[in-house]
C-alpha positions as CSV (number, residue, x, y, z in Angstrom):
1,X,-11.7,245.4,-104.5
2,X,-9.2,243.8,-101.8
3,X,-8.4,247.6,-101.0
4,X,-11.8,248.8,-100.8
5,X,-12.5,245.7,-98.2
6,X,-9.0,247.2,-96.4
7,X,-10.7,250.3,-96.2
8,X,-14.0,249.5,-94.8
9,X,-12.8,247.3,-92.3
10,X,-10.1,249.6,-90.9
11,X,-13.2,252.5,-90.9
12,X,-15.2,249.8,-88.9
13,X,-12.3,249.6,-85.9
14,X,-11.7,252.8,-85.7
15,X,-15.9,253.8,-85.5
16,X,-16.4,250.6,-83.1
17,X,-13.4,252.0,-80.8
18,X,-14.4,255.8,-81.2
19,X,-17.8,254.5,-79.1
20,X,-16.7,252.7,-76.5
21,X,-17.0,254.0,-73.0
22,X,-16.8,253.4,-69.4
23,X,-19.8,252.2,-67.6
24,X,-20.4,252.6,-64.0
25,X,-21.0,250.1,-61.7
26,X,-24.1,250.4,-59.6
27,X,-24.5,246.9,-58.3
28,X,-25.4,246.4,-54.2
29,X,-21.9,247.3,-52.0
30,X,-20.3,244.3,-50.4
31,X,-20.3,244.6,-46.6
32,X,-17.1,245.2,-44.9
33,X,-16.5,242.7,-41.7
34,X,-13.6,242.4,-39.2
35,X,-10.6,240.6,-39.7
36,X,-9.1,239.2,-36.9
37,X,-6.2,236.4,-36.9
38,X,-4.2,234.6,-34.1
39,X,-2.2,231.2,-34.1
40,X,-0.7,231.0,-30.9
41,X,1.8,228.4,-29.6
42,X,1.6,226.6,-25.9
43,X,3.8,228.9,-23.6
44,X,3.2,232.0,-25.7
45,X,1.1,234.8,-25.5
46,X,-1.5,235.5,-27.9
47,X,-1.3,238.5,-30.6
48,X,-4.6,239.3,-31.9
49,X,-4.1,241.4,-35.6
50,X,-7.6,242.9,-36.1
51,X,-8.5,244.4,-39.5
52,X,-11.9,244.9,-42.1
53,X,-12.4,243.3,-45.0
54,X,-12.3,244.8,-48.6
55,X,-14.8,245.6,-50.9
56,X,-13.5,244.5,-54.8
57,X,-14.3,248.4,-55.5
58,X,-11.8,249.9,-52.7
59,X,-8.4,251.7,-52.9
60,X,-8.0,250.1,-49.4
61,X,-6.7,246.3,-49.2
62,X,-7.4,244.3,-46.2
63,X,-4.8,243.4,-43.7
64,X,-4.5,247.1,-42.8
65,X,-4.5,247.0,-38.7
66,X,-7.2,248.8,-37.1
67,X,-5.6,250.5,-33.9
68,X,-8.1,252.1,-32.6
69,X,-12.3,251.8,-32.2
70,X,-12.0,248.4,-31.7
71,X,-13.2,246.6,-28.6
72,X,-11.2,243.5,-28.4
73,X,-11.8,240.9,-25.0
74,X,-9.8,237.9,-24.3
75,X,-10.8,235.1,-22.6
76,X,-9.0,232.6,-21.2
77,X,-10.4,229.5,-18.9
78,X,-13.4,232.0,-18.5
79,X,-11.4,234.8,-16.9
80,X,-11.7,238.2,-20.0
81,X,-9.7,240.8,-20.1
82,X,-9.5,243.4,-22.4
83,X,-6.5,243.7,-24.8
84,X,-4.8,246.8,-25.5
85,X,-2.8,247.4,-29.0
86,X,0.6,247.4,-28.9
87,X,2.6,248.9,-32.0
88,X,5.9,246.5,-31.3
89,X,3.7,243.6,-31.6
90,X,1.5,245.0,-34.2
91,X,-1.3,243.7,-32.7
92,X,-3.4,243.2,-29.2
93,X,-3.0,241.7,-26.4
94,X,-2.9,241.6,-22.7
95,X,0.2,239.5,-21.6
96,X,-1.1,236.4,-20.2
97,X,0.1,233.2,-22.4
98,X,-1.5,230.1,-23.0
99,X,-1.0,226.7,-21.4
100,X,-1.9,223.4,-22.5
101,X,-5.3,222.7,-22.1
102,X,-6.4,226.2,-22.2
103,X,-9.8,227.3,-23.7
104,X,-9.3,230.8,-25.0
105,X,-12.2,232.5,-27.1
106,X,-12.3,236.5,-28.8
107,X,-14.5,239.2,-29.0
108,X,-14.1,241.8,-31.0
109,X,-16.7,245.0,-32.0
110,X,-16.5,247.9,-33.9
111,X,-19.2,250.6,-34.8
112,X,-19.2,250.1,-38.8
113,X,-17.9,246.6,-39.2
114,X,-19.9,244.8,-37.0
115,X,-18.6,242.0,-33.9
116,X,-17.1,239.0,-33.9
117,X,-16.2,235.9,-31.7
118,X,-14.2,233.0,-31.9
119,X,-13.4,230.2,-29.5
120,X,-10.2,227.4,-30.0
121,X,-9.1,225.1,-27.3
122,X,-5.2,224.5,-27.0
123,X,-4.0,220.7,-27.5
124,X,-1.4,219.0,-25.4
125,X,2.0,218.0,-26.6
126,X,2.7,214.6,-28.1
127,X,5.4,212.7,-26.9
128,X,7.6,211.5,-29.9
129,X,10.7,208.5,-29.7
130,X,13.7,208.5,-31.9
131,X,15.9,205.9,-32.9
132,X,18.8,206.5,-35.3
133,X,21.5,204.4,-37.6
134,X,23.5,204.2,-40.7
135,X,24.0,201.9,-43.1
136,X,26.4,201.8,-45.3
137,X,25.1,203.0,-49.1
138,X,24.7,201.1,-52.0
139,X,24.7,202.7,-55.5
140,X,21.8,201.3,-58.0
141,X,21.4,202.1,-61.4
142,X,18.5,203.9,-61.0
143,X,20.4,206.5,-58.7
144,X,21.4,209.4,-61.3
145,X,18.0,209.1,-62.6
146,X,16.4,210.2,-58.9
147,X,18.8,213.4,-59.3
148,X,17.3,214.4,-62.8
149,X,15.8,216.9,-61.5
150,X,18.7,218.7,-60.2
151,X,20.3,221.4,-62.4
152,X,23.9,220.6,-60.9
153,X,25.3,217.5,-61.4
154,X,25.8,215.1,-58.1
155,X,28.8,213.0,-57.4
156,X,27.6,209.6,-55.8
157,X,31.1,209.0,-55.1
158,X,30.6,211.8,-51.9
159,X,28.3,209.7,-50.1
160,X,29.9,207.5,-48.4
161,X,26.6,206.1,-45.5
162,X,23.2,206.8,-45.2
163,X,21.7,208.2,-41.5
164,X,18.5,206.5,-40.9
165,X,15.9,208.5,-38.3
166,X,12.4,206.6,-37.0
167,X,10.1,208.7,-35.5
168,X,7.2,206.8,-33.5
169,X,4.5,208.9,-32.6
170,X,3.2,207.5,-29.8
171,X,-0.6,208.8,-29.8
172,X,-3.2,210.0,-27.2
173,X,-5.9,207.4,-26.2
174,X,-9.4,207.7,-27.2
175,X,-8.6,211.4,-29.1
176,X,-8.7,212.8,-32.4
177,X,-5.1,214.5,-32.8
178,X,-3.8,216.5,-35.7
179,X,-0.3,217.1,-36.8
180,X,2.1,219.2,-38.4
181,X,5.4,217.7,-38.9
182,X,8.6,219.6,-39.8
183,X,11.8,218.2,-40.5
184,X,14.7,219.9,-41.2
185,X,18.0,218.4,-42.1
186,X,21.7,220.3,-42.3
187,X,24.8,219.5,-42.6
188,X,27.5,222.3,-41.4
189,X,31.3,222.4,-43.0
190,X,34.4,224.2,-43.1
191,X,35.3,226.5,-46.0
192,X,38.6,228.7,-46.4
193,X,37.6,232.4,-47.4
194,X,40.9,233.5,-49.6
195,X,39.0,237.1,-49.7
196,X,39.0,237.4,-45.6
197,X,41.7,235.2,-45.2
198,X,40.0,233.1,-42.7
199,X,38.0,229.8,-42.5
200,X,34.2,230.4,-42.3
201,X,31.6,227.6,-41.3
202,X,29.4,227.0,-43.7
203,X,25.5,225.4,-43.3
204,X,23.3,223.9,-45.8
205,X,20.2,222.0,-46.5
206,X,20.9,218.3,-46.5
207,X,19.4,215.5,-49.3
208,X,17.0,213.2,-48.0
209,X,13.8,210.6,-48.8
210,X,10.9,209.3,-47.0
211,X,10.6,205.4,-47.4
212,X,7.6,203.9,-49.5
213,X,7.0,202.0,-45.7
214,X,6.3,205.3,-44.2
215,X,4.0,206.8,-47.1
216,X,0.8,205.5,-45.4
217,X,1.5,208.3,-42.3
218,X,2.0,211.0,-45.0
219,X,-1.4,210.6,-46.8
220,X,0.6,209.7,-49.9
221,X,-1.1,206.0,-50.5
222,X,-3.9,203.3,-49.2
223,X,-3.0,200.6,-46.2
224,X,-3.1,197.9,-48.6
225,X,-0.6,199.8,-51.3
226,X,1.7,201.4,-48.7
227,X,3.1,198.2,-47.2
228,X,5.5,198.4,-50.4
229,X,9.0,197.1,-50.6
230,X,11.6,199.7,-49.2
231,X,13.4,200.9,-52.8
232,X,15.7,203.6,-53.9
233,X,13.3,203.9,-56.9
234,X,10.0,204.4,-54.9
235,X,11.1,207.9,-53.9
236,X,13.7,210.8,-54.9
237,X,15.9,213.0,-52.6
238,X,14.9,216.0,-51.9
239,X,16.8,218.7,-50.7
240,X,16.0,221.1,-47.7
241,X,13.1,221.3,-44.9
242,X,10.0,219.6,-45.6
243,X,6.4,219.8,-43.9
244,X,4.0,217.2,-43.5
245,X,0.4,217.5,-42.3
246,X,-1.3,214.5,-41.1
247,X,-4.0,213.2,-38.7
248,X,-3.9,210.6,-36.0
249,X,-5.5,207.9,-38.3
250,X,-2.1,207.6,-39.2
251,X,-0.8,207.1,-36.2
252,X,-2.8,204.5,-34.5
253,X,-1.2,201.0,-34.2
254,X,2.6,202.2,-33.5
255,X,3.6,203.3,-37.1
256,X,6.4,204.5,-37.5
257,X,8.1,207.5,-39.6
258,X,11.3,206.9,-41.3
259,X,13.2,209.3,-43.3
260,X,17.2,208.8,-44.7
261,X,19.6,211.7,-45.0
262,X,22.8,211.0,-47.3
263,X,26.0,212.0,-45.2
264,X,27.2,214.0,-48.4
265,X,31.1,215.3,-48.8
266,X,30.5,218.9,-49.9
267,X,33.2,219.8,-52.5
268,X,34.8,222.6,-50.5
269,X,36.0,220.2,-47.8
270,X,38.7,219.6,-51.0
271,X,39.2,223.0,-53.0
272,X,39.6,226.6,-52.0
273,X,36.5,228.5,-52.9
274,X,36.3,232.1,-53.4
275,X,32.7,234.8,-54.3
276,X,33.0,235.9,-57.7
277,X,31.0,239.3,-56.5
278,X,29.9,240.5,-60.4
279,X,28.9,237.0,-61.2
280,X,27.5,236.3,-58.0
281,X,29.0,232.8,-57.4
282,X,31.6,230.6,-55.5
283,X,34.6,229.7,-58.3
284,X,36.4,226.7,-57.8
285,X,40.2,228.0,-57.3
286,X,43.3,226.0,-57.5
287,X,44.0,224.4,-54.4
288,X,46.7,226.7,-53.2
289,X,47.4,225.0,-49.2
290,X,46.6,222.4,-47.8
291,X,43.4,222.5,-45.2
292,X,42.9,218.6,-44.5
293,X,44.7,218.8,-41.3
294,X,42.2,221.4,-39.9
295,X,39.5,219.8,-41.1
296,X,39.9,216.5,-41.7
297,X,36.9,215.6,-43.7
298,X,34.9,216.5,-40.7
299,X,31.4,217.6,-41.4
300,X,28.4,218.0,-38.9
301,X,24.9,216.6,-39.4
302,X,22.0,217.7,-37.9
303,X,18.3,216.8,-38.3
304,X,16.0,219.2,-36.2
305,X,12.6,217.3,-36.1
306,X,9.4,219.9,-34.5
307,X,6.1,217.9,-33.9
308,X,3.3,220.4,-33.6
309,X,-0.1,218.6,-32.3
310,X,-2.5,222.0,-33.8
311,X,-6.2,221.9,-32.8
312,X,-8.7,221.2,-35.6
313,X,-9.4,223.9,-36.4
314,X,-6.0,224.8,-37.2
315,X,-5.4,221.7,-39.1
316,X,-8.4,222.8,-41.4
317,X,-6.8,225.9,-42.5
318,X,-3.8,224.6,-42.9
319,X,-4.9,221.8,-45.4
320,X,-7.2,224.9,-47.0
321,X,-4.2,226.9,-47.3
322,X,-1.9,223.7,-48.7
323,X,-5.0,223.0,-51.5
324,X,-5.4,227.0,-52.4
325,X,-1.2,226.6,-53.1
326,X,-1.7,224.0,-55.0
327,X,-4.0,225.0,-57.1
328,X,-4.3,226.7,-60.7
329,X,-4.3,230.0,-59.1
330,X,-5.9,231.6,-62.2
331,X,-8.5,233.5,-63.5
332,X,-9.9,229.9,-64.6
333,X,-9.3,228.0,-61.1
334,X,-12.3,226.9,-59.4
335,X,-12.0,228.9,-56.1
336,X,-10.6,227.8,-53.0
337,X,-12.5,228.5,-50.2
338,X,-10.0,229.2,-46.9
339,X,-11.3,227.6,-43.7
340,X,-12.1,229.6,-41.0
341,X,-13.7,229.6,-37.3
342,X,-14.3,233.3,-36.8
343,X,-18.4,234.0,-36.5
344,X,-19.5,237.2,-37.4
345,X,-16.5,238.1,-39.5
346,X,-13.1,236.6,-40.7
347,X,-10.1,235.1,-39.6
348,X,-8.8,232.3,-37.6
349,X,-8.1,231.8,-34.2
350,X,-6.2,228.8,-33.2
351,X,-3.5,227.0,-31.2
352,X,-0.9,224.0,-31.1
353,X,1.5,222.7,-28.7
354,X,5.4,221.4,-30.6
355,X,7.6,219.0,-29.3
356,X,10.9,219.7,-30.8
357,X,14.1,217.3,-31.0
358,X,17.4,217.9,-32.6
359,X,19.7,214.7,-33.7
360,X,23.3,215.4,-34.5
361,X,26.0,213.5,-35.8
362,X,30.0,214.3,-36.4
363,X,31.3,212.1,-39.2
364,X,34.3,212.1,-40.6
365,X,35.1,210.5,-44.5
366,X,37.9,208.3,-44.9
């Protein structure tokens, strides 16, 4: 009986996958539009990529640039001129660059997939203050734990201070302002290369937290919860550059932001590394001369801080962008619907001004 029931069921499959077939879709077509995308910084000149849109049907894949039958006009402060395609900029444009202030909109047409038109109106720099100090660093218990996340292990004996930075934003009266901050912390070394016989300079991303004081600036907690006490336990650090988006809600009333970089020892200011080129690594070597006098412990810290005021509608489709990252990204995901200011097709066109400062420190360990 058990084999009989074997039987049938395996005859079933085999009927059930012997009638299957492929059914053709005949639902409506999805209309193809223009593409057209340009974020353009103050003092640079705009480069318009123009492309169609892609049916879920079609071989082709949008972001394929359309060089030819495509009108495109630029105008700037009411003065248009048409914009030629250039193949080293994969893109069009016609040479002027944008100031400050500027009001630049698009037009763009095209026989099949229709026009479009965009306007965006280019903010002014924000002026930004820095104040910088160390302070000597404390160990707490709670310190390995922060670095549990690391797959190396990390010596707290190599740190020997702590460089503080304050950035205070200072604001623009009576005016919405949006912001992208960057900030990008390094720290640059000498290494001796036993293959080339030589000493090479070596840069890498540097450690570093922002302070529970500051977390109100980064959208990361309420007024009334932010005001927390400054703690080693509030926040991790994190290695590498970092962006923050923000609004000027955060800014009002002279906050400040505050962020602490670990002048770290890196192990190679003490051993003689050499590439291990099949195992793709560095390999701790004996220490075979003496380097310190060269040296000395020396090593160069740099925090490269860019401030870039973006219009709103750039700030829109950036926070779109940062949510559509963040999300599930599967087949399951509730969609994410990327903001856009192009009418009559899609795209973006936008602007932003930066404001870009560079701190650098020499230490030396004792």
């Amino acid at each position: 009986m058990k084999l009989s029931s074997t039987i049938i069921l395996t005859t079933l499959a085999v009927a059930l996958t012997a009638c299957t077939k492929d059914i053709e879709y005949k639902g409506p077509d999805g209309e193809r539009m223009l593409v057209m995308n340009s974020i353009t910084q103050a003092g640079q000149t705009p480069v318009l990529k123009v492309s169609h849109s892609a049916y879920f049907l079609d071989t082709y894949r949008t972001g394929v640039a359309i060089k030819e039958g495509v009108n495109v006009s630029l105008d700037i402060n009411g003065t248009a001129i048409d914009a030629q395609y250039s193949d080293s900029l994969n893109g069009y444009s016609d040479g002027r660059t944008l100031k400050e202030g500027d009001i630049v909109s698009v037009t763009a047409s095209h026989p099949v997939y229709g026009t479009l038109y965009a306007t965006d109106t280019v903010p002014y720099a924000q002026n930004i203050t820095l104040t910088d100090y160390t302070k000597k660093y404390v160990p707490s218990k709670t310190f390995r734990e922060m670095f549990s996340d690391y797959k190396l292990p990390f010596d707290v004996n190599s740190i020997d201070s702590i460089w503080v930075n304050e950035i205070k934003i200072d604001g623009h009266v009576d005016t919405i302002d949006y912001y992208i901050l960057s900030i990008d912390p390094t720290m640059t070394y000498i290494k001796y290369n036993v293959d080339s016989c030589r000493y090479d300079t070596i840069t890498e991303g540097l450690r570093y937290k922002i302070p529970t004081t500051t977390k109100i600036l980064l959208e990361e907690a309420s007024p009334e919860t932010a005001a927390l006490e400054d703690t080693e336990i509030d926040s991790k650090y994190e290695k590498g550059k970092k962006i923050f988006i923000f609004d000027n809600l955060y800014v009002k009333g002279g906050n400040k932001l505050c962020f602490e970089l670990l002048f770290e020892k890196p192990d190679t200011l003490d051993y003689v590394y050499t590439y291990d080129a099949v195992a793709d690594t560095l390999v701790r070597g004996e220490r075979t001369r003496s380097i310190a006098h060269l040296i000395d412990d020396e090593v160069t810290y740099n925090a490269n801080i860019q401030l870039h005021v973006v219009s709103k509608t750039c700030y829109y489709y950036y926070k779109s962008v940062q949510d559509f990252k963040q999300s599930n990204n599967t087949f399951m995901s509730e969609p994410v619907t990327i903001l856009h200011n192009i009418k009559g097709g899609l795209g973006i066109l936008a602007a932003y001004a930066t404001t870009e400062r560079t701190l650098t420190r020499t230490y030396k360990f004792k």
